[in-house]
C-alpha positions as CSV (number, residue, x, y, z in Angstrom):
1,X,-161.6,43.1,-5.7
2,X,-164.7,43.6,-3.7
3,X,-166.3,42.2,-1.2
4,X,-169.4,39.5,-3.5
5,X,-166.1,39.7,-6.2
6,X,-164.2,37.0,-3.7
7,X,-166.8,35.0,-2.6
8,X,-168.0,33.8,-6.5
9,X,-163.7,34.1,-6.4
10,X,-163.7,31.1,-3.8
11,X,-166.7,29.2,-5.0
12,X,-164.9,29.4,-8.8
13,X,-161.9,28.3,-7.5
14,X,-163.3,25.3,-5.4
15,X,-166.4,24.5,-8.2
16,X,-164.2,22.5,-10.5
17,X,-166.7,23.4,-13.2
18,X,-165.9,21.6,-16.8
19,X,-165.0,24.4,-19.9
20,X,-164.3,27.6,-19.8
21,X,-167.7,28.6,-21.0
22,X,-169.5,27.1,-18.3
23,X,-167.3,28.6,-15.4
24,X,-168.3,31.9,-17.4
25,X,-171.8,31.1,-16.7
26,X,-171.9,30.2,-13.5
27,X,-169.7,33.2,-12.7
28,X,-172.1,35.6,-14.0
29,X,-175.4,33.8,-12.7
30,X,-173.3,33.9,-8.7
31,X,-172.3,37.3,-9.6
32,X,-176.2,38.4,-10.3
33,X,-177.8,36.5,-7.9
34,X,-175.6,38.7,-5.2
35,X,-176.0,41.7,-6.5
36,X,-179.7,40.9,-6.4
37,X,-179.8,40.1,-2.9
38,X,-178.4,43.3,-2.3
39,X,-180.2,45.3,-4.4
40,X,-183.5,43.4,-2.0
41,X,-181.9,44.7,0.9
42,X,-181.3,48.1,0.1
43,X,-184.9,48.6,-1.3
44,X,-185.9,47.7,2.4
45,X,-183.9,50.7,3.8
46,X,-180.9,48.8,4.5
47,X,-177.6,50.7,3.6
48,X,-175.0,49.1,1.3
49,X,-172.8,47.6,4.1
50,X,-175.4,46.4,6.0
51,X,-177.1,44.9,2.6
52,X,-174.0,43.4,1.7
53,X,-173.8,41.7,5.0
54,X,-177.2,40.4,4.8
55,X,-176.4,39.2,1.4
56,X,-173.8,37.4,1.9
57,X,-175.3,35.4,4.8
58,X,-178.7,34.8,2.5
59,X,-175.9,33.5,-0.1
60,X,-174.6,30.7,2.0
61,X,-171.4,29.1,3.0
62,X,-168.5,29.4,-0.6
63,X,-167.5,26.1,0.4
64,X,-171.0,24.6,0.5
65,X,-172.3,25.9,-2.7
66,X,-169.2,24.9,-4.7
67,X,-169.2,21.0,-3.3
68,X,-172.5,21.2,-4.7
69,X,-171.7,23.0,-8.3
70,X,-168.9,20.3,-8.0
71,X,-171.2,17.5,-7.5
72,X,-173.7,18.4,-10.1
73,X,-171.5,18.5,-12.9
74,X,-169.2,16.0,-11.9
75,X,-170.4,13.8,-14.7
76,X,-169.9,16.3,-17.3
77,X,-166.9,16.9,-15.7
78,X,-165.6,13.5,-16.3
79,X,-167.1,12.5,-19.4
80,X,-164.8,16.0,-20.7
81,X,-161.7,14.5,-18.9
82,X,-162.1,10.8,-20.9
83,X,-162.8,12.2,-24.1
84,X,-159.6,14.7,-23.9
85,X,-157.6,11.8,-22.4
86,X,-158.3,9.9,-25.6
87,X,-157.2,12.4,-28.1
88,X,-154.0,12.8,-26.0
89,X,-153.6,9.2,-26.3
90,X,-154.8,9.2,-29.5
91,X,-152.5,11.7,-30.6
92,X,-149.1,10.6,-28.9
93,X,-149.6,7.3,-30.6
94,X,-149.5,8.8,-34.1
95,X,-146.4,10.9,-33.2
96,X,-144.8,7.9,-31.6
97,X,-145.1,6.1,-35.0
98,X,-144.0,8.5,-37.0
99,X,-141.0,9.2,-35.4
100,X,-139.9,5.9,-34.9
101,X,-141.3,5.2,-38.5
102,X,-138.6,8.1,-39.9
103,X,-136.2,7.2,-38.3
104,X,-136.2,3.7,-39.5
105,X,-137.0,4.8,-43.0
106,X,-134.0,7.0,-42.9
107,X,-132.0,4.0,-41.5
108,X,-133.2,1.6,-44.0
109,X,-132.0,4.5,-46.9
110,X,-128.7,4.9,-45.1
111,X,-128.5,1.0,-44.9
112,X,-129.3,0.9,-48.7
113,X,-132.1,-1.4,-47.5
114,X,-135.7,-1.4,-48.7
115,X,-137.4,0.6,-47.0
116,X,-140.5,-1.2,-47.3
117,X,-138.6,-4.0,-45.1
118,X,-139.6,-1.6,-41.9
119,X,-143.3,-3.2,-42.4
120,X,-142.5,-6.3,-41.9
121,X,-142.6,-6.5,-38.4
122,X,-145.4,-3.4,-38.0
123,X,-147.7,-5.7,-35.8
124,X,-145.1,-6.8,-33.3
125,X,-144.2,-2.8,-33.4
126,X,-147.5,-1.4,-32.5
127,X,-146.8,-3.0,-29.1
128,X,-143.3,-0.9,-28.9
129,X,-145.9,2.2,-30.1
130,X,-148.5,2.0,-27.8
131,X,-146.4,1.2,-24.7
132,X,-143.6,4.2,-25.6
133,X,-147.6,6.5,-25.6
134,X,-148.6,4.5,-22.3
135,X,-145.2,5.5,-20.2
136,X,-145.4,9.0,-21.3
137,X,-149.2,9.4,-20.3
138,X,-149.7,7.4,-17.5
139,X,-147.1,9.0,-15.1
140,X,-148.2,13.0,-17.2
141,X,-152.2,11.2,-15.9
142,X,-150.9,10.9,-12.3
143,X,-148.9,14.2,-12.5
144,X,-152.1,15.7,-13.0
145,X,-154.3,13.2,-10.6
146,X,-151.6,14.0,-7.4
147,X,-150.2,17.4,-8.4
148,X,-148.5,17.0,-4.9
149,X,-146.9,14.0,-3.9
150,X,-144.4,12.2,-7.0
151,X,-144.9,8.5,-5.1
152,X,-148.8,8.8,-5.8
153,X,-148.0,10.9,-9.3
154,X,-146.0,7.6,-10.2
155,X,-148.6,4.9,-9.0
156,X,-150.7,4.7,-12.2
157,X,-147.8,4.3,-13.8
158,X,-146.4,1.7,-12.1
159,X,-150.2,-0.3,-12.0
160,X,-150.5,0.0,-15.6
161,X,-146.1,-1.2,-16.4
162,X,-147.2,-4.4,-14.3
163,X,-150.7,-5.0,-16.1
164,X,-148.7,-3.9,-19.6
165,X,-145.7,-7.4,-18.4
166,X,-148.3,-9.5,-17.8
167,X,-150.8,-9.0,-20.8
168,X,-147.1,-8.9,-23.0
169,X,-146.2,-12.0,-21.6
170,X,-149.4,-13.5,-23.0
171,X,-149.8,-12.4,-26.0
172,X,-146.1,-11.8,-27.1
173,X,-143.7,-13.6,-24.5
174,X,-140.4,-13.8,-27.3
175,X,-140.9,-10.1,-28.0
176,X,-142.4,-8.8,-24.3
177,X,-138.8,-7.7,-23.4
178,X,-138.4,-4.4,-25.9
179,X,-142.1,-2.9,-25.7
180,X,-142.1,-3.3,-21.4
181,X,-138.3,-1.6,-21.7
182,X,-140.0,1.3,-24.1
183,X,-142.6,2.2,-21.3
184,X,-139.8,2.5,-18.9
185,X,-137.8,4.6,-20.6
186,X,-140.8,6.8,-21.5
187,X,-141.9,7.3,-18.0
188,X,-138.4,7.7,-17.0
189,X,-137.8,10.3,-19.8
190,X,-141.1,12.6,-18.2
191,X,-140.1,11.9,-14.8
192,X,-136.9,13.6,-15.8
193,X,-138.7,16.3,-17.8
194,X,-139.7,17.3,-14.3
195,X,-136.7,18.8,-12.9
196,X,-136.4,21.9,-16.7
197,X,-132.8,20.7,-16.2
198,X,-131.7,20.8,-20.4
199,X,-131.0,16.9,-21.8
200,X,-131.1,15.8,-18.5
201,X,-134.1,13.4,-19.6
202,X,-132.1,12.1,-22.1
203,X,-130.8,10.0,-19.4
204,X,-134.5,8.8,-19.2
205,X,-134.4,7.0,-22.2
206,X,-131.0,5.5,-22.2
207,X,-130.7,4.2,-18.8
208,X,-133.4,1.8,-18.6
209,X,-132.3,1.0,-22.4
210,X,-128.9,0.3,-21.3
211,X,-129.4,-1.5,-17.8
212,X,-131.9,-3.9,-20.1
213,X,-129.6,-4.1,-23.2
214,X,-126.8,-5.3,-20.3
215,X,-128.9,-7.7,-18.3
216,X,-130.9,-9.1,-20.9
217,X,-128.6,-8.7,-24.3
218,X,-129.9,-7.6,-28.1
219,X,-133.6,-6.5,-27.5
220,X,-134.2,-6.8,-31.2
221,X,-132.8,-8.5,-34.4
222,X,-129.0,-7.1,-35.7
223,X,-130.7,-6.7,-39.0
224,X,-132.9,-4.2,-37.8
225,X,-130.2,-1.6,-36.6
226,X,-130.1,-1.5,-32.6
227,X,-128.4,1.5,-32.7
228,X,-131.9,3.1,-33.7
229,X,-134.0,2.4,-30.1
230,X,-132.2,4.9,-28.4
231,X,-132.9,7.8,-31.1
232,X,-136.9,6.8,-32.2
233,X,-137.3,6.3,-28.2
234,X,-135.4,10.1,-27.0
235,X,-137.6,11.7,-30.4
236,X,-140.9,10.5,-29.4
237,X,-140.2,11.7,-26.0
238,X,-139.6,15.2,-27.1
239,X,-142.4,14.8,-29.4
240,X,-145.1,13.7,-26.3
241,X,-143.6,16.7,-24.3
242,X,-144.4,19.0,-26.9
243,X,-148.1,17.6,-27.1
244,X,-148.3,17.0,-24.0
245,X,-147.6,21.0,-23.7
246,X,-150.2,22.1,-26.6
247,X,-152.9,19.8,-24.5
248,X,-152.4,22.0,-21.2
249,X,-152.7,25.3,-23.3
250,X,-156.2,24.1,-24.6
251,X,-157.0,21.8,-21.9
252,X,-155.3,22.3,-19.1
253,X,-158.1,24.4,-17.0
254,X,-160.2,21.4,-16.7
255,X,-158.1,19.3,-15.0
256,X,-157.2,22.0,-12.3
């Protein structure tokens, strides 16, 4: 690497620039505008260390230009990071439904029950949907938010699970119970995902499951097979870590 090769390394690397193609651009512009300075230098007699020298003082401070690259496009920036976290959201919450959606379908078949009868209730699920997507992403939003410290990885989490009891206990309070447990066992299912210890997190979704089926009893109707939480719930998860996966291959530079 030479010399101008790590200083547009360290502005890069400090720029927080949104999309690949536009760290390509400002790469090459840093990279030209250097070698142009040199060139200057060396047409006035100056030989190439010297020039590079000169350069590099003319250039400025790394740190300095990339705050303001960062600054600049920090509105792009963001407006990037909302509209990916939406189709992450967006996403989960399909695969969420059609897991738990199977597996109650296949339920209903084994049950020699109609399957249609899984409908019935579909309003009241979306709640168990969206908060099951919620868990996942909200502690996976501060994972990426604090890289380095779990307690402030977990906050946003635990800010949205409070805000998620109270508007429950509003607009559903007889059926707030199962859709607050499901966000709980989804955070706790990618809090485990976290230690790439095989079907530890499994543990993620049945704890809080159990510890609520124990303190607060049957969490939904007999006749809709309670059996069936604990597999839609550990599914989805594995389903959200796989997407959750596939959005860091694509994504993931732009929340570095």
């Amino acid at each position: 690497m030479t010399y101008f090769d790590h200083i547009v390394a360290r502005v890069m690397l400090q720029a927080r620039l949104p999309g690949n193609r536009r760290r390509r651009e400002v790469e090459r512009e840093l990279r030209a505008h250097l070698d142009d300075l040199a060139e200057e230098m060396r047409s006035q007699g100056y030989d190439d260390e010297a020039a590079a020298r000169i350069a590099r003082m003319r250039f400025g401070e790394p740190r300095e230009i990339a705050a303001a690259f960062a600054s600049v496009y920090g509105p792009e920036r963001w407006a990037r990071r909302i509209l990916q976290s939406t189709l992450l959201f967006a996403a989960s919450s399909i695969a969420v439904a059609l897991v738990v959606g199977t597996v109650q379908s296949l339920a209903a078949m084994c049950m020699a029950a109609p399957v249609l009868s899984i409908l019935r209730d579909i309003h009241q699920e979306s709640f168990g949907f969206g908060a099951i997507t919620a868990g996942y992403c909200s502690l996976y939003a501060g994972e990426r938010l604090f890289p380095g410290s779990l307690a402030r990885a977990a906050l946003p989490c635990v800010t949205l699970g409070l805000c998620l009891a109270a508007l429950f206990a509003w607009l559903v309070p007889q059926q707030a119970a199962l859709p607050l447990v499901a966000f709980a066992c989804a955070a706790s299912a990618r809090l485990l995902q976290r230690l790439e210890i095989p079907f530890l997190w499994f543990a993620g979704t049945a704890l809080p499951l159990l510890i609520a089926w124990v303190m607060i009893g049957r969490l939904i109707p007999c006749r809709e097979f309670p059996w069936l939480v604990w597999p839609g719930l550990t599914i989805s998860c594995k389903a959200l870590r796989e997407i959750v996966r596939l959005f860091e291959r694509v994504f993931g530079a732009d929340f570095a």
